[in-house]
N, C-alpha and C positions, 0 to 999 in steps of 0.2 A: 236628814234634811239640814244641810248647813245653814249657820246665823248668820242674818244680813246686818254686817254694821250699818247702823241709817244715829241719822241729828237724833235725837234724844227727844224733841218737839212728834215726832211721829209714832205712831203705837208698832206695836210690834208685829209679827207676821202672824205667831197666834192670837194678839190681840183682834188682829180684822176678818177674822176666820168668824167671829162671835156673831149671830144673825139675830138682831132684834124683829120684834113682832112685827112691824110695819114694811119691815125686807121682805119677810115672811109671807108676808098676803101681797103686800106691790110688786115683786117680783114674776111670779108668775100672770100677774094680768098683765103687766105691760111686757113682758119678753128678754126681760132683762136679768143679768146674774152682776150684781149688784157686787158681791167678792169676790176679791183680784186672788188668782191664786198666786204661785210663787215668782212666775216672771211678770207679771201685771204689778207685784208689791214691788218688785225690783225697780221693775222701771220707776214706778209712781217715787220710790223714797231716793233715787238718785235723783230724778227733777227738781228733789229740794236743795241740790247743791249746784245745780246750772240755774243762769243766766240768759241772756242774751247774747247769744257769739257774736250776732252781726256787727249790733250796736259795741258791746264790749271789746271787742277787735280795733275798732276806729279809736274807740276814747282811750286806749291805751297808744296807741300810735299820736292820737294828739298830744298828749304828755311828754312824749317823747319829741314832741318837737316844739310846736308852740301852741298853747293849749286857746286862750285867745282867739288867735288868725285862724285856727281849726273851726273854734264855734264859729266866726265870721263868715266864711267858706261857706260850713253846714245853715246856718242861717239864709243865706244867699243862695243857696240850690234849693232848702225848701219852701221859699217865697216866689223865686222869680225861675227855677230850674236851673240845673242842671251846664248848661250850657254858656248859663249869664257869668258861670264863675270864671274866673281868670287866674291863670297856671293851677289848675284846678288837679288836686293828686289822686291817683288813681283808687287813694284805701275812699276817697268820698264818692269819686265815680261807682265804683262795688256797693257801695250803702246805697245809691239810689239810685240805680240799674235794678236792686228788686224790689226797692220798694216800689216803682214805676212799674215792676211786671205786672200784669192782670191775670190772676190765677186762674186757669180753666173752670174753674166751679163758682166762678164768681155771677151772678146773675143780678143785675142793675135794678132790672123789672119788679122782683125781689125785695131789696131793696126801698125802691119805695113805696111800695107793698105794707112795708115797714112802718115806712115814717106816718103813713095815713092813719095807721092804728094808734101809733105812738102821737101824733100829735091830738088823737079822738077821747086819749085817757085825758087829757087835760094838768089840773094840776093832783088828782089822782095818781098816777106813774110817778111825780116827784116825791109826791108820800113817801110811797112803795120802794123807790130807791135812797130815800133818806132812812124811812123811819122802819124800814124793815131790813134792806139788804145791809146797807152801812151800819146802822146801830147792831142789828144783831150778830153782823160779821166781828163786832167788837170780840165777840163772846169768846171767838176761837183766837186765841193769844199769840197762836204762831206767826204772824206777819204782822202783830203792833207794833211790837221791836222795832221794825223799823220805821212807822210812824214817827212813834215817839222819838228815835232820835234825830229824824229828821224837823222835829218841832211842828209835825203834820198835824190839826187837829186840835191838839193838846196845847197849844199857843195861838191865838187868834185862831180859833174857830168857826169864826164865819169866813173869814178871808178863803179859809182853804176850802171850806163846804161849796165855797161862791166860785171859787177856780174847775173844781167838780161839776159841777153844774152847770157852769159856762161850756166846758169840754164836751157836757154828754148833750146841751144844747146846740153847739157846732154840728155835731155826729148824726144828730136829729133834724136836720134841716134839707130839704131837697136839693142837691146835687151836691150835700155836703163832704158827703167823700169823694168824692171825684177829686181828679189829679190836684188842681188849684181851690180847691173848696177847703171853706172852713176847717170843717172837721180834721181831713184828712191831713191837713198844715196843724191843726191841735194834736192830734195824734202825735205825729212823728215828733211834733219840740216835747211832748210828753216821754214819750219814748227815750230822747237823749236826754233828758233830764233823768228818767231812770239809769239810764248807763252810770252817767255823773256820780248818781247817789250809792251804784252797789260797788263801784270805786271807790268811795270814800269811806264806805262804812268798812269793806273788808279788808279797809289798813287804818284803823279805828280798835285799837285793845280794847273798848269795851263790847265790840260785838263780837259776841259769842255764836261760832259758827258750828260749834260741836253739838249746839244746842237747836238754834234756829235755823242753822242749814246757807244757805246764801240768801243774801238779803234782795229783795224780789227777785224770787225764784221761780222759774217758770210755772209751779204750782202756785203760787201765791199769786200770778199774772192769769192762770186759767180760774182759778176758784172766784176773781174778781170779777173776769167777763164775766162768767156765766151767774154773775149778779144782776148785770143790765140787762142780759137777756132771758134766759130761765127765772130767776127769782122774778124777778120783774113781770113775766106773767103770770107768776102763779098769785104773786098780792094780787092784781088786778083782778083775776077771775075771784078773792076772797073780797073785794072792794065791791061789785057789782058789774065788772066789765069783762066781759068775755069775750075771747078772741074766738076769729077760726078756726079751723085747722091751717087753712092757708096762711094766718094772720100770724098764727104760730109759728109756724116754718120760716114765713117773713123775718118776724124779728128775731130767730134765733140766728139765721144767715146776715142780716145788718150787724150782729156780735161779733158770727165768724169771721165776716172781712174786717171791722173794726179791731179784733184781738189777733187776727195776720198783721192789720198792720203795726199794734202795740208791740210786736214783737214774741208772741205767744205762737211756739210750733204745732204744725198743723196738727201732732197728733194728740193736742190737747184741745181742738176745734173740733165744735157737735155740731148738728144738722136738724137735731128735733131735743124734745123736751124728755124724751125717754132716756135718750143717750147724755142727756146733760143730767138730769136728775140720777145716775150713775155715777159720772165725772164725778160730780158736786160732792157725793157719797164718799168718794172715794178722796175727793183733798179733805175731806172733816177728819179723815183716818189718819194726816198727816198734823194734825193743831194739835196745840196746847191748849187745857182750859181755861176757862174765866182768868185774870188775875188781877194784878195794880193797874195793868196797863189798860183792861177795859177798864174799868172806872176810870181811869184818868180821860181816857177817849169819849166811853158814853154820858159822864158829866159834863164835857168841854163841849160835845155835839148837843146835848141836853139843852143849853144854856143860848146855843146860837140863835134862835129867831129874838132875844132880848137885845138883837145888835139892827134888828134891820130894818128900814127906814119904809113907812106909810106917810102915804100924801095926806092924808086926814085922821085923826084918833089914832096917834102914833104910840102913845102907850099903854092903850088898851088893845090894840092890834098886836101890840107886841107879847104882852100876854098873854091874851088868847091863840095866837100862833103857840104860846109854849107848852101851853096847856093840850092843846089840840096833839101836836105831834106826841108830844109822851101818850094820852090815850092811842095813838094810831097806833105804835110802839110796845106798847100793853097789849092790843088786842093781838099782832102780832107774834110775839115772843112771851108773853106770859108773866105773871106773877114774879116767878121766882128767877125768872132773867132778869127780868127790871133789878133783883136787890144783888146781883152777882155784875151789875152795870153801874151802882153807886146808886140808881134810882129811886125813888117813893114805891113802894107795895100797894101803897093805898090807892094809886092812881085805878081809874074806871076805863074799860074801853069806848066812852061814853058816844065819841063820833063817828067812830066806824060803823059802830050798831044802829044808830040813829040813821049815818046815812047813805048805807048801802042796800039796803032795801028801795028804798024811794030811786037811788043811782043804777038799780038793775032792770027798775023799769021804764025810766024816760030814757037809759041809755040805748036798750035793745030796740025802742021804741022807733027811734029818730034814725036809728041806723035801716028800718024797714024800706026808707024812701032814697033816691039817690040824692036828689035836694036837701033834704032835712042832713043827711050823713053828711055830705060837702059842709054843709054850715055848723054843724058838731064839730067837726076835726079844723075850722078855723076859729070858732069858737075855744078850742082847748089848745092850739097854740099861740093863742093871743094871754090869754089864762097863763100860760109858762114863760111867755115874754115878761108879763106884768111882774108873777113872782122871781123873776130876776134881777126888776127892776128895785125890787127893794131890798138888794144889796147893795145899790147906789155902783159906786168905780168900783166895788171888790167883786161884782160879775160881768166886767168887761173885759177881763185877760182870762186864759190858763198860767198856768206858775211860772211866775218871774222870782228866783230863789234872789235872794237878799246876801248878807256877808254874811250872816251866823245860820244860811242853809249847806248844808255840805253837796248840792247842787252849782255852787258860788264860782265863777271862774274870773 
């Protein structure tokens, strides 16, 4: 069996041959072979060294000419279309001929299927995507890299947590992906903001690519969808909210058009939570562990609710938000992640356990009736409005990079 040269961030091929206990017993209930044999490793550790073609295609072509007029252009087809541009060059017509295609699997109904549920968790789901997906995605080191040199995070921390938040707010809003919605105009300037950034890092001598592989690489772009969608329901079923089956499928399809549109190829796109919880398995085989760079991240995220702004009892709210999320965090990820994240051991899971009990029974409760659900799910997205609100201006954009972002044109 010949050796696969792969980045040095990724384990080896008889590293992920190794079957822990819980492969062992989840494997067979759910239907799933959980390890890649030799062409499933090949593919998985080549993905750490591609990018985005589509997007990365254009941004080299804008450099080559005028990099400015190009964003201007691009800016100008995805606000007003396509059409409105004027001597509009064909490498931008190709960028948004697919992202305007509507994939045959795509289903609308779906969709907001999705959002019903997701705006039902309330400010629950924000937890879950702060203090579970994000904090503990710290732990796996191989895509901090490029955080951190991007000053993601690790510098104004709320600013960046609040552009996050604002983006997966768009994405969550009814008819937000659609052509001219929210979301789907957040997406894409996200997306050229990626392009920008693995341009810049990979003529950057301190990015080490033997190591990390290409900086957002299309693994490090699957492992993060399937943050908002798989991880995201499994906290929620550990919070007290539990989805459908349908609910399920829902929102794991709101990911897959949203991670089509980031720019994540389809064959990195799941359809249910068995095949994601695979995926998932399967990018953790490509990280690095703990290092400088989580603590520098889970102490900078640690720290962000002491920025954010309460109409009343502002810095008691502030503090008990800090307190709050590190217990949510603990109950999550555990003990000994907390001190591999810079964090206190000492912390208690004291909120989760307190109130997920009492959240599994008025949640299931009120979903019995069709009136009580309808007024739960505007009830929890007024709840994620509020908590937006207290970032004041820093969660009314997605990322506007500055002069010292290497996004900066």
């Amino acid at each position: 069996m010949p050796e696969i040269q792969v980045p040095t961030r990724a384990k080896s091929f008889a590293e992920t041959q190794k079957k822990p206990a819980w492969i062992k017993a989840l494997g067979p209930i759910i239907g799933q072979n959980f390890i890649p044999d030799q062409q499933e490793y090949q593919t998985l550790v080549d993905a750490l060294t591609e990018g985005d073609a589509l997007m990365d295609d254009y941004i080299e072509w804008m450099f080559a000419t005028n990099p400015k007029a190009a964003k201007q252009k691009y800016d100008q087809a995805l606000h007003h279309g396509i059409d409105s541009v004027e001597d509009c060059p064909e490498q931008l017509r190709k960028v948004f001929a697919h992202y305007e295609k509507t994939p045959e699997w795509l289903d609308r109904n779906l969709i907001n299927d999705a959002i019903a549920y997701i705006h039902g968790a309330g400010n629950d789901g924000v937890h879950v995507l702060r203090d579970a997906a994000l904090m503990g995605g710290y732990l796996l080191s191989g895509f901090n890299h490029a955080l951190v040199m991007t000053g993601a995070l690790n510098q104004d921390a709320s600013k960046r947590f609040a552009e996050t938040a604002k983006w997966w707010m768009d994405c969550t809003e009814y008819g937000g992906l659609e052509r001219f919605g929210a979301g789907f105009k957040s997406t894409l300037h996200v997306r050229f903001i990626h392009g920008l950034v693995r341009r810049s890092l990979n003529a950057n001598p301190k990015w080490d690519a033997g190591t990390w592989g290409a900086p957002i690489s299309q693994i490090d772009m699957a492992a993060t969808n399937l943050a908002f969608g798989l991880v995201f329901l499994l906290g929620l079923r550990a919070m007290g909210k539990f989805p459908t089956p349908h609910e399920s499928c829902a929102v794991m399809h709101l990911w897959k058009y949203a991670g089509w549109l980031m720019g994540v190829e389809e064959r990195w796109l799941v359809d249910n939570e068995s095949e994601g919880l695979v995926l998932l398995y399967r990018t953790q085989l490509t990280q690095l562990d703990a290092d400088w760079t989580s603590k520098a991240l889970g102490k900078a995220l640690s720290l962000e609710p002491l920025h954010r702004h309460y109409p009343r009892f502002n810095a008691l709210r502030r503090r008990f938000a800090y307190q709050q999320h590190l217990s949510i965090s603990r109950y999550f990820i555990g003990s000994k992640n907390m001190e591999k994240l810079g964090l206190s051991t000492r912390v208690l899971p004291w909120y989760p356990l307190f109130a997920t009990p009492f959240t599994a029974v008025t949640y299931t409760a009120q979903r019995l009736l069709p009136p009580l659900r309808t007024a739960q799910q505007q009830r929890g997205r007024q709840a994620q409005r509020d908590y937006m609100a207290t970032f004041g201006e820093r969660g009314l954009t997605t990322i506007q990079p500055d002069k010292n972002h290497p996004a900066h044109i």
